[in-house]
C-alpha positions in Angstrom: 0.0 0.0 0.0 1.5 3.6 -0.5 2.1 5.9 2.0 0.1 9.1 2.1 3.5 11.2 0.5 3.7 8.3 -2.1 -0.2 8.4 -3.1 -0.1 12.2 -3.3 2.7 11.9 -6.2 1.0 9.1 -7.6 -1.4 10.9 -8.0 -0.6 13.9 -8.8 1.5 12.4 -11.8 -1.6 10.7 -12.3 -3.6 13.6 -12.8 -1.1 15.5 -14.9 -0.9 12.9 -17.2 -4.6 12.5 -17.5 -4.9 16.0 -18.6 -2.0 16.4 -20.4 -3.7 13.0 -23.0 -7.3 15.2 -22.5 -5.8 18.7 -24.2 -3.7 15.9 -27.0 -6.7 14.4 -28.0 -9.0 17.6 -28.3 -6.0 19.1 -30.4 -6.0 16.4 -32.9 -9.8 16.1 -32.9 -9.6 20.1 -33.9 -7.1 20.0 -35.7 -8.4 16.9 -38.2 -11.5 19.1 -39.2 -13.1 16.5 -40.7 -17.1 15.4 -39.1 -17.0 11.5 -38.7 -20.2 9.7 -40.1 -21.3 9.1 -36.6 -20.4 12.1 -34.9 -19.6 15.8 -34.9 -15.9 16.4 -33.9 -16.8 19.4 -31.7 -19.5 17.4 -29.6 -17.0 14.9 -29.6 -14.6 17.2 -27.8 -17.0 18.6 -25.5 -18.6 15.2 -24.3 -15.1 14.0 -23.3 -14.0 17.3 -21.7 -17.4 17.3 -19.7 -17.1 13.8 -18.9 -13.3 13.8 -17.7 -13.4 16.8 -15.7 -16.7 15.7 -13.5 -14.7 12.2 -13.3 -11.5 14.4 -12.3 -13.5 16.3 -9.7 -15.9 13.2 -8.4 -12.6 11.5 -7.4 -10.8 14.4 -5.9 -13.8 15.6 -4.0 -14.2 11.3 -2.8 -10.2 11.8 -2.3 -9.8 8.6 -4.3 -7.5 10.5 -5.6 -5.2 12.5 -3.1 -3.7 15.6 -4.8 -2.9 18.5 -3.3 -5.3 21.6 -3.6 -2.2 23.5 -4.9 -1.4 20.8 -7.6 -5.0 20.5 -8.4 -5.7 24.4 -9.1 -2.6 24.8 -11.2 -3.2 21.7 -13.3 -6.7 22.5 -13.7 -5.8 26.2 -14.4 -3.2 25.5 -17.0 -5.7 23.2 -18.4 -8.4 25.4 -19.1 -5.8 27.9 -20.4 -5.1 25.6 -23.2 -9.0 24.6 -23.5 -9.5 28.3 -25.2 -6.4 28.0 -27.0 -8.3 25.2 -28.7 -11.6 26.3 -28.4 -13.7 28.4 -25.8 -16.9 26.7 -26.3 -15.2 23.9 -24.2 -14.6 25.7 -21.1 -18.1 26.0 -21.0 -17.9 22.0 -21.2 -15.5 21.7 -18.7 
């Protein structure tokens, strides 16, 4: 089992590395511009930004996943920083 010190850099890596595949994905989804034949690469984007941040939140608010409130907001922050790089309709998502 890991120690508390252990589990907060676990996951905080954890996190950071989480996000860090979110704002790669939603790049190459923007970037491709082409619509799928089963779905709409913008509701795409905003259905997975919606659905990983409220899993990102559910399990830091259960502490399932210990990071500290530091780490968190600055992850977070630089996140959404990028999201209206990408586009600002997914802010609104997130």
């Amino acid at each position: 089992m890991l120690n508390s010190l252990h589990r907060t850099a676990a996951s905080s890596a954890f996190l950071s590395s989480l996000l860090e595949c979110l704002v790669f994905l939603l790049r190459r989804i923007y970037k491709s511009g082409e619509a799928s034949h089963f779905f709409d690469n913008a509701d795409c984007a905003e259905i997975l930004v919606n659905e990983q941040f409220s899993r990102g939140w559910s399990e830091l608010s259960t502490q399932r996943l210990s990071v500290e409130e530091r780490t968190v907001a600055r992850l977070m922050g630089q996140t959404l920083v990028v999201l209206v790089d990408i586009a600002r309709i997914l802010i609104d998502a997130a």
